[in-house]
C-alpha positions, 0 to 999 in steps of 0.5 A: 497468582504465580509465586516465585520458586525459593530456594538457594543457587549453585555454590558456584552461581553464589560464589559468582554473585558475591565476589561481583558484588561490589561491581554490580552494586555499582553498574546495575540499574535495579529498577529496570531489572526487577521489573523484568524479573517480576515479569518472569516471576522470579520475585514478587511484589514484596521483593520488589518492595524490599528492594527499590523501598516501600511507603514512599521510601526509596533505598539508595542505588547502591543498597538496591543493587545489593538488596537485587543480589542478595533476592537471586541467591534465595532464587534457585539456579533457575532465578540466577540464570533468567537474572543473567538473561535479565541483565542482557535483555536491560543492556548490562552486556559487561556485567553479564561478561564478568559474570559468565567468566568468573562462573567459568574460571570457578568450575571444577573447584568448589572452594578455590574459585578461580583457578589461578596460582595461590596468591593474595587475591586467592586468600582474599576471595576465601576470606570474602567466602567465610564472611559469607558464610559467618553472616549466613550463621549469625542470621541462622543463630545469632548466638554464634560466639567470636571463637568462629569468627576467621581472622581476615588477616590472612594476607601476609607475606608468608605461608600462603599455600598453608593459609589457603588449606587452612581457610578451605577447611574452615570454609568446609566446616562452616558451611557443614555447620550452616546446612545443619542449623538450616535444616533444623530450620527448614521444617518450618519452612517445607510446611510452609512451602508445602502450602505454597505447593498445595495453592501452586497445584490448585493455582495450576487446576483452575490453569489447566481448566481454562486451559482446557476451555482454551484449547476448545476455544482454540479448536473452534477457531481452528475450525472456523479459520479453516472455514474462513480460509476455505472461503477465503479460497473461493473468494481469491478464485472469484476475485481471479475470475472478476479481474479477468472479466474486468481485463476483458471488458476494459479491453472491450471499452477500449477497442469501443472507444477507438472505434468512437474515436474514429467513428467520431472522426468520420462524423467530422469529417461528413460534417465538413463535406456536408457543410462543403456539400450544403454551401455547394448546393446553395451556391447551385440552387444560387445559379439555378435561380439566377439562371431560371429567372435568366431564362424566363426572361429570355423567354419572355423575350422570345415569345415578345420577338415571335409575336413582333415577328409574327405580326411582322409577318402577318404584315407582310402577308397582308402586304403581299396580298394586298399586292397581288390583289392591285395587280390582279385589279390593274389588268384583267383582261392580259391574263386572258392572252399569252401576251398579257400573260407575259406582260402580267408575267413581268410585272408580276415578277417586278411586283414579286421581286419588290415583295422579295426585297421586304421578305428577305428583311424579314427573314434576317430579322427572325435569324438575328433572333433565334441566335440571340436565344441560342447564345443565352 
């Protein structure tokens, strides 16, 4: 587990803190900083503890804000700088502002922070500096007597250039005096940080080792995310290719059905004129029928007149023979003499014209037929 890094902030990062101390003891949120801050590994869980409160008990804003304050000054200037970044990052943009100007206007100086004329305000912030430090001592050595205690009574309307050098020499003798008596004690607490050191190093071995096993993880990956890529590659150009192919064979499905489409449309349309075709036909095989059967009947009726003419004129042949053979009966022996012979020429032509007067009749009878069968 990573420990925090201990050990005291700039003088003038100190400084800083302490002359804010009642602003931000009263604008901070300490619950949302310290988690941050033991995010970062700036505090612990003990710190954390000891300032929002342990075992059910919690301390009051004001005393977290000032239990948070006093933790960042035993953080190294490191634990001071991601306190300010901390104090961005929760939404304290004011007290950040206020912090970074007093640290500004105490550069240069490290016993008068601001660098202002020396006035009252002046004398209190030095006064507020030795209270400090006094409380520093009498936590280092609580035998410290009250002869070095400082009178904060150092506000009054006279001598305040003398009151200022007075109290900056007492500061520096103070402050002389606590790094003493923190040395004798630091000893005890190098040993101790040294342990720390010594768990840290091994803390970062057994770090470095999975580290190492990390890297080689990593290089594995790498490799098989160049693999991936490559194939990935292959994969987009396969894909290209596909797409192409689809784009021609969508190409293709619609020329193919335009080509339906039409080939559909003709079909319609020889469906109509096979429908217009098919009722044409029934409407001729309709007249052929009717004219078929008009025609057996007219032929049947001409076969009936030829008969009827035919034993017309066997009739008449009959007739006529009959005719011929009375006349040839009646008078035999004219036909031996010119004279008979134009006697029988006379009566022969009365007899013929007699049967000329029946031919005739029959003659318009077989026309009046055969014009009858033409008109049909």
């Amino acid at each position: 587990m990573i420990k925090p890094q201990r050990g005291k902030v700039t003088p003038q990062q100190e400084l800083c803190l302490q002359l804010n101390k009642e602003y931000l003891m009263e604008e901070l949120d300490s619950k949302e900083i310290v988690q941050k801050l033991r995010s970062k590994f700036i505090i612990d869980k003990n710190d954390e503890e000891n300032i929002l409160g342990a075992g059910g008990v919690v301390n009051p804003r004001r005393e977290q804000n000032s239990r948070l304050v006093d933790t960042i000054v035993m953080r190294r200037p490191q634990g001071f700088v991601a306190f300010l970044q901390t104090l961005e990052d929760t939404g304290h943009e004011a007290a950040v502002a206020k912090l970074r100007e007093t640290l500004q206007e105490s550069k240069g100086s490290t016993h008068v922070p601001l660098a202002t004329a020396v006035d009252g305000a002046r004398l209190t912030d030095q006064a507020t500096r030795i209270t400090i430090l006094e409380k520093r001592m009498k936590k280092v050595n609580p035998d410290c007597t009250k002869s070095d205690e400082v009178d904060n009574q150092t506000t009054d309307d006279h001598g305040y250039e003398g009151d200022v050098d007075r109290l900056n020499e007492r500061v520096d003798d103070l402050d002389t005096r606590l790094r003493v008596i923190e040395n004798l004690e630091h000893h005890a607490e190098v040993s101790r940080l040294q342990q720390e050191l010594d768990e840290a190093r091994k803390e970062i071995d057994n770090l470095m080792g999975a580290k190492a096993d990390q890297s080689k993880l990593i290089k594995e990956l790498q490799g098989k995310n160049a693999d991936l890529a490559k194939l990935l590659t292959q994969k987009s150009e396969q894909l290209e290719k596909a797409k192409e192919k689809v784009e021609k064979l969508e190409k293709r499905i619609n020329d193919m059905e335009t080509e339906n489409r039409c080939l559909r449309n003709g079909i319609t349309r020889l469906q109509t004129q096979a429908q217009e075709a098919d009722s044409t036909i029934k409407a001729l095989k309709k007249t052929v029928a009717e004219r078929s059967e008009k025609h057996e009947k007219d032929m049947m009726r001409m076969r009936s007149d030829k008969l009827r003419d035919r034993k017309a004129f066997d009739d008449f042949k009959k007739h006529v023979e009959n005719q011929f053979q009375t006349l040839a009966s009646q008078s035999p022996r004219d036909a031996q003499t010119p004279k008979s012979r134009g006697q029988n020429g006379t009566a022969s032509n009365g007899k013929t014209q007699g049967a000329k007067l029946n031919f005739p009749k029959l003659q318009q009878k077989g026309q009046s037929s055969a014009s009858r069968t033409r008109t049909n």
